[in-house]
C-alpha positions in Angstrom: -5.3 54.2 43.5 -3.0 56.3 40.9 -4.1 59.5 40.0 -6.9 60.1 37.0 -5.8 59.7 33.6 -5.1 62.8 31.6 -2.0 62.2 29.1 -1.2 59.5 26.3 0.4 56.3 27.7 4.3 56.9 28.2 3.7 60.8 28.2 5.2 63.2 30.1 4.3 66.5 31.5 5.7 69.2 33.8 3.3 69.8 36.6 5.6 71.6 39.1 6.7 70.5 41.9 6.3 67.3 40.1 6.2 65.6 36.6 3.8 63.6 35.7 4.1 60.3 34.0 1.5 58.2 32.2 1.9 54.5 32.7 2.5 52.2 30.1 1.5 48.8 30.3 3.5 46.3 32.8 4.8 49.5 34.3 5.6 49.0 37.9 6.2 51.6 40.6 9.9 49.9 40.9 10.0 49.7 37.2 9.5 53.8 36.9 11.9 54.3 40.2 14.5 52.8 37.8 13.9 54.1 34.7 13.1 58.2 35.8 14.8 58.8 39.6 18.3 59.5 41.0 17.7 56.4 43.5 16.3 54.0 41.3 14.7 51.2 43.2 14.8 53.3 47.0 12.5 55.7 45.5 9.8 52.8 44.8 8.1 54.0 48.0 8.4 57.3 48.1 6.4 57.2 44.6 3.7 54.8 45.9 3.4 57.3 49.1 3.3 60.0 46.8 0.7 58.6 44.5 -1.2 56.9 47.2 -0.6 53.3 45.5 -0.4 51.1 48.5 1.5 48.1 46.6 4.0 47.6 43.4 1.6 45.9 41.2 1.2 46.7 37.5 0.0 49.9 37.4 -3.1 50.9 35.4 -2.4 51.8 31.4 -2.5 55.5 31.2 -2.7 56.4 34.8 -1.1 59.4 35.8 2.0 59.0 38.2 3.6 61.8 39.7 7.3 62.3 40.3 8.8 64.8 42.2 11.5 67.0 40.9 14.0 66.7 43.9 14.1 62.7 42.5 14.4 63.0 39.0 18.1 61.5 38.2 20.6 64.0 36.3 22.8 63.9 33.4 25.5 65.4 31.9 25.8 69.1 30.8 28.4 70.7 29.3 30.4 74.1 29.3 31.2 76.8 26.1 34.2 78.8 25.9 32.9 82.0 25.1 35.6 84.4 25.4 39.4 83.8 25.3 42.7 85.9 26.5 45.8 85.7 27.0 46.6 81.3 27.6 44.2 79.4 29.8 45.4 75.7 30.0 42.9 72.6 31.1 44.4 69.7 32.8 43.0 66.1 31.7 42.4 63.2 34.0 45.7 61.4 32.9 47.1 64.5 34.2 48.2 66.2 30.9 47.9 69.5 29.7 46.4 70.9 26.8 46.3 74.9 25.7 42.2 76.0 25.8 40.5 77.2 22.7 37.4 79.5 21.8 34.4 77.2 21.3 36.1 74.2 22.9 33.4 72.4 24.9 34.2 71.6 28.1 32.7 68.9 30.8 32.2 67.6 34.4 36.0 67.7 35.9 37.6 70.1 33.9 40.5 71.5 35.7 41.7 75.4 34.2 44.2 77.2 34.6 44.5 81.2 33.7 47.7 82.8 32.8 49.3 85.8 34.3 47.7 87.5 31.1 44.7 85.3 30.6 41.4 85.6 30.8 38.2 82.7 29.7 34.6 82.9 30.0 32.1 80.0 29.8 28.7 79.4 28.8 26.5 76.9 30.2 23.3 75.4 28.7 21.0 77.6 30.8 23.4 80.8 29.6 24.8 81.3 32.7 27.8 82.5 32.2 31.7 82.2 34.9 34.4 84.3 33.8 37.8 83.1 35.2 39.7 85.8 35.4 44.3 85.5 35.1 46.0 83.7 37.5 43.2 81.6 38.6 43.1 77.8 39.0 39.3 76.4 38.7 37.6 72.9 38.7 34.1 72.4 37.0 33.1 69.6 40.2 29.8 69.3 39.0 28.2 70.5 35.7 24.8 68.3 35.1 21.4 69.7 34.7 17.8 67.6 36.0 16.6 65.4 33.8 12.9 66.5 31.6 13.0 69.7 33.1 16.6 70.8 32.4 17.1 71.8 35.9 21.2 72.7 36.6 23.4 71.2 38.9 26.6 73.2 38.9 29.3 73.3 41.1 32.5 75.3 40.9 35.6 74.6 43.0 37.8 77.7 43.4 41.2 76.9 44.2 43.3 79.8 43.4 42.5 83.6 42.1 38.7 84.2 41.2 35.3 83.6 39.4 32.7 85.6 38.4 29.2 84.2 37.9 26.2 85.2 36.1 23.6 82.9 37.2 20.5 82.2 35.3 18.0 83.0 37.9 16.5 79.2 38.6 12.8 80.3 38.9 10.2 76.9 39.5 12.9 74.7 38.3 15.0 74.3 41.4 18.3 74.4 40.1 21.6 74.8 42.0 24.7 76.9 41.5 27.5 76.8 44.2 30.9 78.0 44.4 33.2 76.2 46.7 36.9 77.0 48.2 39.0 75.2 51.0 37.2 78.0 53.0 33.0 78.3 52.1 30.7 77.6 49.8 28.6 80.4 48.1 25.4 79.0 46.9 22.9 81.3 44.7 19.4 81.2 43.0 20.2 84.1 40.3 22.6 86.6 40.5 25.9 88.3 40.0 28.6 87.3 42.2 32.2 87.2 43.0 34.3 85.3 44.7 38.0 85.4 45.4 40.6 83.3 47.2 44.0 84.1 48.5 46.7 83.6 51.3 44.9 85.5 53.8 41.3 83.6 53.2 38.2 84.0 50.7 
């Protein structure tokens, strides 16, 4: 059976590793796969296993249903720019450029570009902060954060030059930050970091 009733139906609370959900009524354990998880209906079982609810029939009003963070689906987040110098240029997805402006808000796919003389620095929702220093070529791969618990999922592709990242430390949330090159990927938890890329390797 699902786990004792302790929240309003349709609730949500953060109960680490997991959040827990109170059911609604004619809520399903394929029904909340869809509506709250990354895998929608594959992660039907994994809740009932989970939950210790051997079947996918309605689910008790009110009865508390826990999800674990590592299925929670993500959305989008988005990036500040804090600090501008020099000409940094971002390349759209029809392939044109356009010149990059304090405060602009950039997202997922961004593709920058420093001058010889410029300098940006971004500002993401957790206030981490990646300064892309001049003559650097950068692509935000993956900027999203964990839905309900704000988790981040970011993911910074170095092509040319460097970054430097200030990364929130991620704590209970079990956020990701990663850096990747043609060479490695540097992946952190919290911390202040470098990373370069040139013709003789990273």
């Amino acid at each position: 059976s699902a786990a004792k009733a302790n929240g309003q139906p349709g609730e949500i609370s953060i109960t680490p590793p997991d959040i827990t959900y109170y059911a609604l009524q004619g809520d399903t354990l394929t029904s909340i796969a869809q509506h709250y998880t990354d895998n929608k209906i594959g992660n039907a079982a994994e809740l009932g296993k989970r939950n210790k609810i051997a079947n996918d029939r309605t689910i008790p009003i009110g009865s508390a249903i826990l999800i674990p963070f590592e299925m929670l689906a993500e959305e989008a987040s988005e990036a500040k720019v804090v600090a501008l110098a020099g000409s940094a240029t971002l390349r759209k997805k029809d392939g044109s450029d356009s010149a990059i402006a304090l405060g602009d808000i950039l997202t997922e796919g961004s593709r920058i570009s420093t001058s010889k003389n410029g300098f940006l620095s971004l500002a993401l929702q957790d206030e981490s902060r990646i300064s892309i220093p001049s003559n650097s070529q950068v692509s935000l791969a993956k900027l999203r954060v964990t839905k309900y618990i704000k988790s981040p999922r970011t993911e910074i592709n170095l092509q040319q030059g460097r970054v430097e990242s200030t990364v929130t430390p991620f704590g209970a949330n079990k956020g990701r930050f990663e850096v990747t090159s043609p060479l490695a990927i540097a992946g952190v938890r919290g911390t202040h970091f470098r990373v370069g890329v040139n013709e003789d390797g990273i």
